[in-house]
C-alpha positions as CSV (number, residue, x, y, z in Angstrom):
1,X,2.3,-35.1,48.4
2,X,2.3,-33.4,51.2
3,X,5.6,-33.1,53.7
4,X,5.4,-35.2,56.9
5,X,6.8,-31.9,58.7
6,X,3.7,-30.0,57.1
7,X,1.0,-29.3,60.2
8,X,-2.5,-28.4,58.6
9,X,-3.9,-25.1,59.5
10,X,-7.3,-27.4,62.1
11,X,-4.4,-29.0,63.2
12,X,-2.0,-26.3,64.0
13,X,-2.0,-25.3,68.4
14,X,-0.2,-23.1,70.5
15,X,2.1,-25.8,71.2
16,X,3.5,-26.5,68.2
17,X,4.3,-22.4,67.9
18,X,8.1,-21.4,68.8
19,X,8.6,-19.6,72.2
20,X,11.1,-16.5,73.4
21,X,13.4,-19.5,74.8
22,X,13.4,-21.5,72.2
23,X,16.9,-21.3,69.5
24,X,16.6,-20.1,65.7
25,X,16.6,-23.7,64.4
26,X,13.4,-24.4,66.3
27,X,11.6,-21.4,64.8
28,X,13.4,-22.2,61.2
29,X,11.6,-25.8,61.6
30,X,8.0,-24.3,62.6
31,X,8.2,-22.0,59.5
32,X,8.8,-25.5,57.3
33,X,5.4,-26.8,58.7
34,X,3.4,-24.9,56.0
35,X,4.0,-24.9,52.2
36,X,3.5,-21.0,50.7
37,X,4.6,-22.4,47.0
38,X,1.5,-24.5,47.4
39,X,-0.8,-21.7,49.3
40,X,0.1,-19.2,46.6
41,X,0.7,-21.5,43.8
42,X,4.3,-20.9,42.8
43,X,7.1,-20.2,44.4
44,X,7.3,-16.8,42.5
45,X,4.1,-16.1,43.2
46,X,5.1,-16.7,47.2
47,X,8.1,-14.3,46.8
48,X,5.6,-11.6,45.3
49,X,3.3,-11.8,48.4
50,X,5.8,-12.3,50.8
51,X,8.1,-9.6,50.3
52,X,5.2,-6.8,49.7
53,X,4.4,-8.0,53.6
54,X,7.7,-7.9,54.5
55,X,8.0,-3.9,52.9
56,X,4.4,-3.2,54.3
57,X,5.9,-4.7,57.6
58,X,8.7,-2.5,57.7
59,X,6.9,0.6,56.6
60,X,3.8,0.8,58.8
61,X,4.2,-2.1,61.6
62,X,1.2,-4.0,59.7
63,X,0.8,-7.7,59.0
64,X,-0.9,-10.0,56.7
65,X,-4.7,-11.4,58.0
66,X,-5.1,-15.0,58.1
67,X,-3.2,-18.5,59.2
68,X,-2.8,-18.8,55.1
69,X,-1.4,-15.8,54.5
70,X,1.0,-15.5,57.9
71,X,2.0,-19.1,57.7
72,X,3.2,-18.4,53.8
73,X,5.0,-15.6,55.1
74,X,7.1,-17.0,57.4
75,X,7.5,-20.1,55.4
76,X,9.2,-17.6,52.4
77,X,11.8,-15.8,55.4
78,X,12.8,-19.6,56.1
79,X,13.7,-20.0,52.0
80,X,15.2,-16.5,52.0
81,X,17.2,-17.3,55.3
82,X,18.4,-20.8,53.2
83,X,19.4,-19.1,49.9
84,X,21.7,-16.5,52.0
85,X,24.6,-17.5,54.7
86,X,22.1,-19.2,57.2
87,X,23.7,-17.3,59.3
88,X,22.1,-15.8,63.2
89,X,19.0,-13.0,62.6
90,X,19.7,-9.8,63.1
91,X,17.4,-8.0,65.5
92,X,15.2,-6.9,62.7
93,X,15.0,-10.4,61.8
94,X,13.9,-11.5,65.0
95,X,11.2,-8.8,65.0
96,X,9.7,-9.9,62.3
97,X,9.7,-13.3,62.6
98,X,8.4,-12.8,66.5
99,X,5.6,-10.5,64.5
100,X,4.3,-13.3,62.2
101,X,4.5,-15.7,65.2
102,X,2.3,-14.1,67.9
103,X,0.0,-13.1,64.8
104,X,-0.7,-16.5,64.1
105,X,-1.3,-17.2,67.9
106,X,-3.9,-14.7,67.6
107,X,-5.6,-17.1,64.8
108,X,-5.7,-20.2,66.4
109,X,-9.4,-21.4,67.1
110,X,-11.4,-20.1,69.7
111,X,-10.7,-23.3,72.5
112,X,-6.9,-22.0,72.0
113,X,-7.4,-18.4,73.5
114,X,-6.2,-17.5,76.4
115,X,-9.2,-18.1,78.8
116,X,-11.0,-15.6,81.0
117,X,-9.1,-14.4,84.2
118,X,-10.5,-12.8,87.0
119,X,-8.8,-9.6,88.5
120,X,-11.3,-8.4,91.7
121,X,-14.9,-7.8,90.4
122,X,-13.9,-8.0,87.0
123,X,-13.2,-10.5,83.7
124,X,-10.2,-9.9,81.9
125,X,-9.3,-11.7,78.5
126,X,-5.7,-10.8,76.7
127,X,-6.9,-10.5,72.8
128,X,-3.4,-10.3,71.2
129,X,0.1,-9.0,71.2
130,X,2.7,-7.8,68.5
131,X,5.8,-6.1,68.2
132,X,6.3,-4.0,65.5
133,X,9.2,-3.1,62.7
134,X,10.9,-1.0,64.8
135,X,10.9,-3.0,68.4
136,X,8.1,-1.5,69.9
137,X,5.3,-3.7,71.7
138,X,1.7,-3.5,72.0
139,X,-0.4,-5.7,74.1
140,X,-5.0,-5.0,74.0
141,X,-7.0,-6.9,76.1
142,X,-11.1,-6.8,76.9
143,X,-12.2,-6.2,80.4
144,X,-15.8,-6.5,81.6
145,X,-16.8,-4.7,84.9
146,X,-19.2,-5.6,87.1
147,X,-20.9,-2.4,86.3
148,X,-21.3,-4.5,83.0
149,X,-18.9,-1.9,81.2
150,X,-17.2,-3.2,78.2
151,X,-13.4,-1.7,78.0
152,X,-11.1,-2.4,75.2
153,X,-7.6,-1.8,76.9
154,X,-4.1,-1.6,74.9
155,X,-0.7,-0.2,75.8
156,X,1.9,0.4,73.1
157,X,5.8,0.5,74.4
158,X,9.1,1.7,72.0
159,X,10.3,4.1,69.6
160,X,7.7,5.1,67.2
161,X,5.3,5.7,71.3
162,X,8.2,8.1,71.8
163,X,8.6,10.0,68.4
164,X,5.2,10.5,68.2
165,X,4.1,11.2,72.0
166,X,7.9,12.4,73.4
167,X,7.4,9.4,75.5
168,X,8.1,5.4,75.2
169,X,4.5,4.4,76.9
170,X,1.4,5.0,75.7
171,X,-1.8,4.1,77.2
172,X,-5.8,4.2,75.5
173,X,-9.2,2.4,76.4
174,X,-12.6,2.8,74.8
175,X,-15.4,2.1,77.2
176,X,-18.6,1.0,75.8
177,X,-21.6,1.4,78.7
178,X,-23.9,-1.6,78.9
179,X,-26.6,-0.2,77.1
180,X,-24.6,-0.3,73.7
181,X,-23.4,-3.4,73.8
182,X,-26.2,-4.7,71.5
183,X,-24.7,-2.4,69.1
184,X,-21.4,-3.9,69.3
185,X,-22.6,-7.3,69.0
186,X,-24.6,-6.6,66.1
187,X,-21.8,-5.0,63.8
188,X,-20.0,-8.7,64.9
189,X,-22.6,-11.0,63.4
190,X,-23.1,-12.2,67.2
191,X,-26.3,-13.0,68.6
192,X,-26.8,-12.2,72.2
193,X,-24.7,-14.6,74.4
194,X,-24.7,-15.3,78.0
195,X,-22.7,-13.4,80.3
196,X,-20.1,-16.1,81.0
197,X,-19.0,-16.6,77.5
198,X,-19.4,-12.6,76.5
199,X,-15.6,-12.3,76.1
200,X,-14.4,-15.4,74.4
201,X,-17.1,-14.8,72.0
202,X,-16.7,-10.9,71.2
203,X,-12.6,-11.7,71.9
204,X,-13.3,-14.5,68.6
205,X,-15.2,-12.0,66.2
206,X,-12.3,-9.2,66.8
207,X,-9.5,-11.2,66.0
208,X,-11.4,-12.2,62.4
209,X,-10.9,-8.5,61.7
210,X,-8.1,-6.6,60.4
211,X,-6.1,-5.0,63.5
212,X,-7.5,-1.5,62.3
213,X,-11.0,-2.3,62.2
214,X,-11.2,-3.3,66.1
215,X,-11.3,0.2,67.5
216,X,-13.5,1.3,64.9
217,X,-15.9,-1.1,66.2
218,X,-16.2,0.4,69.4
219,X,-16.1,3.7,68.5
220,X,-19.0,3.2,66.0
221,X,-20.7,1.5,68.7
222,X,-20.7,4.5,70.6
223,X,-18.1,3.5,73.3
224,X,-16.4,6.5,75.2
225,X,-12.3,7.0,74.4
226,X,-9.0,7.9,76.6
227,X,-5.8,8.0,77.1
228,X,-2.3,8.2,79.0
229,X,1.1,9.5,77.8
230,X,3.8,9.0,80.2
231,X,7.2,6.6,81.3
C-alpha cells in the first residue's frame, strides 16, 4: 500500500519541488514522496544504486537520467540522513541534494517548462540548471533569432571553470544556421513543427537525453561552436 505522502511520478509538478527558501525538513519531506525500496525492489538494492550515484556524483558532477531513478536517489539520502545524527547538511550535502532537485525539475512534463520568453527579436527558453559536486553552476538555454538561427547557450560558474580555464566563468554556444535544422530535428524523432512551438518541442526531446548527448546533437547537426573565458 502505497504511503499517503507518496506523489506519483504524472502527478508530480514544480510546486510540490523544495525551493532555495525553503528549511531542510521541507526538502527531507519531498524526498519521502517517492518509494526507491519499491522502484528498485529492495532496500539493498536502493543502497546499491544510490550510492554508485552519489560516488559518480562526486567524481564527475554527473547524475542519474530519469524521475525513477533521481527520485530513488534522493529518497535513499533522506534514509541515510535518518540512520545518522539528523543533524543540519553540510554544504556538500546541500549540493547534492540541490543537484537531484533541479534534475528532476528538468523531467517534469512538457506543460511544466519554463515557457518561451522574448528578449528583442528573439525567443529564449531556459532548458535546465545544475550545480555540480564541487559548487559550481551551470545554467544552458535555446535561443532562436529572427535570422531563424538556432543557438544552444550555457555558462558554467565555480571551481572546477577555474582549474581548468584559470578563470571561474566560462562561456560556449553552438549555432546551428536555419538550413540544418532539419537535421537536428531528425536525430530527435521530431517531425517538423511550427515556428511558435519550435522551442518547447526541441527544449522536450533534449531534456530525454543524457546531459552529454545534447551538444553532440548539435554538433553532429553541423552547428557552428564558441566560446568565452573570462571573470
Amino acid at each position: 500500500m502505497n504511503s499517503p505522502h507518496e506523489i506519483a511520478n504524472e502527478r508530480l509538478r514544480r510546486e510540490h519541488l523544495p525551493g532555495p527558501e525553503d528549511e531542510q525538513l521541507t526538502w527531507i519531506r519531498f524526498a519521502l514522496t517517492f518509494d526507491g525500496y519499491a522502484e528498485k525492489g529492495s532496500s539493498e538494492a536502493c543502497a546499491k544504486f544510490a550510492n554508485s550515484a552519489r560516488d559518480r556524483w562526486e567524481q564527475t558532477g554527473t547524475l542519474p537520467v530519469g524521475l525513477n531513478d533521481l527520485r530513488a536517489a534522493l529518497f535513499f539520502e533522506q534514509r541515510r540522513w535518518r540512520w545518522s545524527n539528523e543533524d543540519s547538511f553540510t554544504d556538500k550535502e546541500w549540493r547534492y541534494w540541490r543537484s537531484l532537485v533541479e534534475a528532476i525539475r528538468h523531467e517534469l512534463p512538457q506543460e511544466d517548462l519554463v515557457r518561451v520568453k522574448r528578449v528583442a527579436n528573439e525567443q529564449v527558453l531556459d532548458l535546465y540548471s545544475e550545480i555540480d559536486a564541487h559548487g559550481g553552476k551551470r545554467s544552458v538555454w535555446l535561443r532562436l533569432t529572427s535570422e531563424g538561427n538556432l543557438i544552444l547557450e550555457g555558462s558554467d560558474y565555480g571551481e572546477a571553470v577555474n582549474s581548468f580555464w584559470g578563470s571561474t566563468e566560462y562561456e560556449w554556444g553552438w549555432c546551428l544556421p536555419p538550413e540544418r535544422l532539419d537535421l537536428l530535428l531528425k536525430s530527435l524523432g521530431i517531425a517538423e513543427v511550427d515556428p511558435p512551438d519550435l522551442l518547447e518541442t526541441i527544449a522536450t526531446a533534449l531534456n530525454a537525453l543524457e546531459r552529454t548527448k545534447i551538444q553532440e546533437k548539435f554538433k553532429d547537426a553541423g552547428a557552428e561552436f564558441w566560446s568565452w573565458v573570462g571573470d
